[in-house]
N, C-alpha and C positions, 0 to 999 in steps of 0.2 A: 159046643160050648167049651171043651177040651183043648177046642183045638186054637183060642181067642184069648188065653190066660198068659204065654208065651207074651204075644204081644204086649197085653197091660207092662206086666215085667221090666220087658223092653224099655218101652215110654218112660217110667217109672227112673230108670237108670239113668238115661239120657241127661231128667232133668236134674238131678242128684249132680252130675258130672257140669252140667251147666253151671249152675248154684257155685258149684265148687272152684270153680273158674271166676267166676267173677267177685267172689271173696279174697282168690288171689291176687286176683290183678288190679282191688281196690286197695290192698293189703302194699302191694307195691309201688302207687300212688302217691300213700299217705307217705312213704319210707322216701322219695326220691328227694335230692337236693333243694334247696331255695335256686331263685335265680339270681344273679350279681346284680348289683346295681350299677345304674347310668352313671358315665363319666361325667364330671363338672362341663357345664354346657361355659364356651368359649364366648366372652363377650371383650366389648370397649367403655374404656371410662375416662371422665373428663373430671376434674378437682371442685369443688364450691370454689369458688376465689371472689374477692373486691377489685370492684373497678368503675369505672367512671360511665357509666350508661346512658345511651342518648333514646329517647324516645322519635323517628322519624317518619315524616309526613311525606309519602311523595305523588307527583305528578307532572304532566308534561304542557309544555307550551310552547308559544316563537317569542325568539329575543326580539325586538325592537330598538333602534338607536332612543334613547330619549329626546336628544335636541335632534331635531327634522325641519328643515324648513323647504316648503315647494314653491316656488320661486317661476313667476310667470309673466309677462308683459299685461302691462294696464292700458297698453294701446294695441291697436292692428299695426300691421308694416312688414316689411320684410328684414329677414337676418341676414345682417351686414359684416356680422364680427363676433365669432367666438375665439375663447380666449387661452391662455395655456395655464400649466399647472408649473410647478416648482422649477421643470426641468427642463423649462421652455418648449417642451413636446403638448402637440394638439391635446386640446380638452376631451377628457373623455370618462365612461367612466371606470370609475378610480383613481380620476385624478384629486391629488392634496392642492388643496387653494385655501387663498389666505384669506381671513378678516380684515376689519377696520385695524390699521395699529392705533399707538398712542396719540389723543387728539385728531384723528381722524374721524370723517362721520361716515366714509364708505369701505367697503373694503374691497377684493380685487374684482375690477370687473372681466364678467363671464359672460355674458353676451349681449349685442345690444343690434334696435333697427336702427333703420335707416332716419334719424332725427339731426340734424345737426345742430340746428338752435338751441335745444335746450344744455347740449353738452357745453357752447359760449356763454348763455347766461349763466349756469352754474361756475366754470372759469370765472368769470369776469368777477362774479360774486363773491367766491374764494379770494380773488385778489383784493376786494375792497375792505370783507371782513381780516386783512393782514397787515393792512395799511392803517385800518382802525386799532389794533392790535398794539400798531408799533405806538399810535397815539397815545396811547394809555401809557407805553413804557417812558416814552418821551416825558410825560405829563408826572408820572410820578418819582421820575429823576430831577424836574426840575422844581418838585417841592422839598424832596429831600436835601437839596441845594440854597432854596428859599429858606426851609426851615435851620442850614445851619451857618448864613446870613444873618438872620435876625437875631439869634444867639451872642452874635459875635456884637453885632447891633446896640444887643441891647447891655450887655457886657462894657460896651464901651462906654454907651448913655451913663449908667449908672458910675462908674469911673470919673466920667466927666463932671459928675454934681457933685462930687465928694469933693472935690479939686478945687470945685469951686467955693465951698462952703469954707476952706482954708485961700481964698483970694489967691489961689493959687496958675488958675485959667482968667481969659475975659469972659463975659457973657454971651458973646459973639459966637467962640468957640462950642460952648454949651446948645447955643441953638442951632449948629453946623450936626452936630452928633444929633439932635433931635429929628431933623428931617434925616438923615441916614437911616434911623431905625424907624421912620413913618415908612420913608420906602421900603425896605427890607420886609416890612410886614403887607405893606400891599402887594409886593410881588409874592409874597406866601400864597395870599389870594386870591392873584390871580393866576396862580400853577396849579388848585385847586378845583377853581372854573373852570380851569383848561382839560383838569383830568376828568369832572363831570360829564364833559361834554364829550370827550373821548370814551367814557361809558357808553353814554346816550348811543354814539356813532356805531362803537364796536355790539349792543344790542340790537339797532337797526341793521345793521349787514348781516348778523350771525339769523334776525327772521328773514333777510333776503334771501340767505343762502339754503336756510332748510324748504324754501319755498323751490329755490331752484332745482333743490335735493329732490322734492318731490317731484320737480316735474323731471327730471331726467330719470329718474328709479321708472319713470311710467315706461323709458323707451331701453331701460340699460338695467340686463340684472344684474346687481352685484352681491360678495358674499358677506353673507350677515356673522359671519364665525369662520375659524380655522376649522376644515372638514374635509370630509371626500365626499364627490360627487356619486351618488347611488346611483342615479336615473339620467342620461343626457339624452333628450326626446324632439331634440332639432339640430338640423346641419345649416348650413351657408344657405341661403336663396330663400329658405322655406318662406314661406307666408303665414305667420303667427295672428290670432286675435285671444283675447280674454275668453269669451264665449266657448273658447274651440276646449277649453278643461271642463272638464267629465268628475264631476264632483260628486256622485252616485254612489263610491267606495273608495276606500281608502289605496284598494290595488288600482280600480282604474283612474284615480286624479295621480295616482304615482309613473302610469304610463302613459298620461297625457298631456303633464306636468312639462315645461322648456327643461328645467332642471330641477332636482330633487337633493337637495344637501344634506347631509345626513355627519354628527357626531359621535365617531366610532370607539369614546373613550368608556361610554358607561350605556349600557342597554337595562331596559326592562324587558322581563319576563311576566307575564299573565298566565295563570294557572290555575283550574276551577276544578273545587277539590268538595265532594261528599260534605256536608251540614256536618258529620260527628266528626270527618278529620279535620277539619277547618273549627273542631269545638277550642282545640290550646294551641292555634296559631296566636302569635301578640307581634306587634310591630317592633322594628329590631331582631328576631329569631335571627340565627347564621342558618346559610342556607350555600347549597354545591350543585351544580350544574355541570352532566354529561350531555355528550352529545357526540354525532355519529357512530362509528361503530365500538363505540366505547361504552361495554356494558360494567357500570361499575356501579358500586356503594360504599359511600363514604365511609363506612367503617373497614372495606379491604382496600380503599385507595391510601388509606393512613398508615395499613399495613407494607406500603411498598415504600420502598427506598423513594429519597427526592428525585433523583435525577432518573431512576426508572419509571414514573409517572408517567401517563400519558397527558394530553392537554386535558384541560378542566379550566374553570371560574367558580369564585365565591363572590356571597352576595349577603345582604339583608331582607327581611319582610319589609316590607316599604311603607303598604298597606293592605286594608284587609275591610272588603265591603259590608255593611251592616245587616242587608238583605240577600233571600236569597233568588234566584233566577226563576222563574214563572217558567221557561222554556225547558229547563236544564237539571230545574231543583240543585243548583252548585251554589257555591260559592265562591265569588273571587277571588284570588288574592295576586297582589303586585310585587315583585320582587325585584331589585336593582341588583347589579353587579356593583363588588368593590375593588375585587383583583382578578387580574386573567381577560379582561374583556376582550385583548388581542387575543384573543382563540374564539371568538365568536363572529357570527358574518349577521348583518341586518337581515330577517325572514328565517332563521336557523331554528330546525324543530331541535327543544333539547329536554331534558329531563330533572327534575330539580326536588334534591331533598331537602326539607324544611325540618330541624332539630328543634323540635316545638315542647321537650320537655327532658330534662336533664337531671339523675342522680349521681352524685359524688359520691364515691366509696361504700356502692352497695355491692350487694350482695347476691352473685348472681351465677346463674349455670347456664348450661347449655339448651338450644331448644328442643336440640337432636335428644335430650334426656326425656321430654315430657311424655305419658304416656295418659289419655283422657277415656275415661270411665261413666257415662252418664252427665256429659258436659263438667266433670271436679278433674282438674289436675292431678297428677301423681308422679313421682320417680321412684325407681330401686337404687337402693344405698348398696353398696357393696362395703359387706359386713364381715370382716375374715377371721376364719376358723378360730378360735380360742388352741393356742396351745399350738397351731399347724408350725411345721419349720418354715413354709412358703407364705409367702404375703400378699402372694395373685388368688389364694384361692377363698374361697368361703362360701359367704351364701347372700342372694337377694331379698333387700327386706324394704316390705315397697310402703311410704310414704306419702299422706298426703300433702300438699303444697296450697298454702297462699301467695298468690303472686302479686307484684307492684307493675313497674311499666317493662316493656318489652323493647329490645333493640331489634337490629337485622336479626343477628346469631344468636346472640342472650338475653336469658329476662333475668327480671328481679325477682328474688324470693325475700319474702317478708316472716314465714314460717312454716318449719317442714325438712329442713338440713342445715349446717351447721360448717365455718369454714371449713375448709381442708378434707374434708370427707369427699367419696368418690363417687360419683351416680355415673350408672349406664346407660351407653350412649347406644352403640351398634348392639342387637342380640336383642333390646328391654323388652320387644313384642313378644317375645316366646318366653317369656319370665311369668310365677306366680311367686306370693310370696313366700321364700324359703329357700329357692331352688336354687339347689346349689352351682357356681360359676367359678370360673376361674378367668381372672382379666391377663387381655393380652395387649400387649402396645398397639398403638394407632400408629401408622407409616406416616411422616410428616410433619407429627403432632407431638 
């Protein structure tokens, strides 16, 4: 028992010295420094500013010429004659040909079979109705002739009875003037008759000749418009019939079409666009058209200088269908070019924004600012230090936002900041509100 008392002792000590240990080193704990606080975290900011904001719609389609005509023989036979273009070089395509000009009813012929007869009676016809033509001119020169005969006629009748009523003529003379002015007035009309019947004539040759017109259009295509040929789908020899076009599609009667004319000054575009963006398309919208490797949007294409631009066209809504596609659930909409159309080719896939809603001198920021919480918009203001000498530094204080419409890069804010104030762009995901920033320039911006 003597010899186990040492040990309690012992134990006893130990914990004493333990104890005491750890009263000091709580003791030292409590006594140590704070720790420094975080730097202003480094952000980007962009200004509230006004500006003219476009709401846009986009989507893709193919141009199409509008005037198109496919031009095909109404007879069988073989090709005897095609035809050339401006430069007297073979037909071909892209070749420029010409329409009807002025009072003409055909315009250049582009190919034709082998018919001879009907190319004569069409001539011959032409000559009649030219011949009737001049009748009429003939006819109304020589009433205008007539008519100022009888003037003079009757000028002189009248003279003459006055002369007389002072016994100043015989009565002889008097009835010499009278038949003067009876003829005078029947050659009025019959230069009259004469010009009726030159109607009559020059209307009987002009239906001979549309007659003739038709029957030679059966063996001879000619061009309905000034244009370029899209599609040329026959050489010399071939053997053509009506039958032989393939009317199934629009691509395959284009490739099996004699010829395919096409008007390269103005094209539609067709573009089938979602039930809600197609909700404030309206007829008249301005509307811009890319195409190949030209990724653009009209809000960075306005940013670039004129003459650094690459190709583009602008256009209008044209039209815009009432229903919507059973296949597709889209809705259509047609769009015309008005400038630029020389930088599109007939079948060109292009991309076309539609400015389908526009505010003047609102109120707007960046998109890069928004930061969304539960589907509610929000931005950090950058709020600077009361009293700091620096004007970069301060603190984020985060806002909520009502928005109006939305561009590419800017929307509209209707409430929630105020001009000229500064919200952040780059950094605002590591943001709560309070925390303190310091704004540094944007390179570029």
């Amino acid at each position: 028992m003597k010899s186990s008392r040492p040990l309690v002792y012992l134990a006893v000590a130990a914990a004493v010295l333990a104890l005491g240990m750890l009263v000091v080193g709580s003791g030292e704990k409590k006594s140590a420094a704070p720790p420094p606080e975080h730097p202003p975290l480094a952000v980007s900011a962009l200004p509230v500013q006004r500006e003219t904001l476009r709401h846009w719609v986009y989507g893709e389609g193919k141009a199409y010429a509008i005037r198109r005509e496919y031009l095909f023989f109404e007879k069988a036979g073989k090709v005897v004659y095609l035809g050339t273009d401006r430069e007297g070089l073979p037909l071909r395509e892209g070749s420029i040909v010409s329409g009807p000009g002025e009072g003409e009813m055909l315009g250049q012929l582009l190919a034709r079979i082998d018919t001879r007869d009907d190319l004569e009676t069409y001539t011959s016809q032409e000559a009649y109705q030219r011949k009737s033509a001049e009748g009429i001119s003939s006819a109304q020169a020589d009433i205008a002739q007539a008519q100022t005969d009888l003037q003079l006629a009757r000028l002189d009748l009248e003279r003459s009875r006055a002369l007389l009523k002072q016994d100043a003529i015989a009565a002889q003379e008097l009835e010499s003037k009278q038949a003067v002015f009876e003829n005078a007035r029947a050659k009025l009309r019959s230069a009259e008759a004469r010009l009726r019947t030159a109607q009559a004539e020059y209307a009987a040759t002009t239906a001979d000749l549309r007659k003739a017109k038709l029957g030679l259009e059966r063996t001879g295509l000619f061009a309905p418009f000034t244009g370029m040929v899209a599609y040329l789908n026959i050489r010399l020899g071939d053997s053509v019939a009506p039958e032989a076009v393939d009317r199934s599609s629009a691509e395959r009667m284009s490739k099996t079409t004699p010829v395919v004319l096409i008007d390269p000054s103005q094209y539609e575009v067709v573009v089938d666009l979602p039930p809600f963006a197609a909700h404030g398309v309206q007829e008249g919208q301005q509307a811009y058209f890319f195409f190949g490797q030209t990724m653009l949007s009209p809000e960075r294409l306005l940013h670039i200088p004129p003459e650094q631009r690459p190709p583009y066209a602008t256009g209008i809504v044209y039209s815009i269908t009432p229903s919507i596609s059973e296949d597709s659930r889209t809705v259509q909409v047609k769009l015309h070019t008005v400038e630029g159309a020389e930088h599109l080719k007939d079948g060109m896939l292009v991309t076309a924004w539609i400015a389908d809603e526009q505010r003047d001198n609102a109120l707007v920021i960046s998109m890069e600012s928004l930061v969304f919480s539960d589907g509610r918009p929000s931005v950090f203001v950058f709020e600077p230090e009361p009293g700091s000498a620096s004007s970069t530094t301060g603190k984020a204080a985060q806002r909520q936002m009502r928005m109006g419409i939305s561009g590419i890069s800017n929307v509209e804010v209707l409430e929630g900041v105020r001009e000229g104030e500064l919200v952040i762009t780059e950094g605002r995901h590591l943001l709560v509100n309070g925390t303190a920033v310091q704004v540094v320039p944007v390179e570029g911006r």
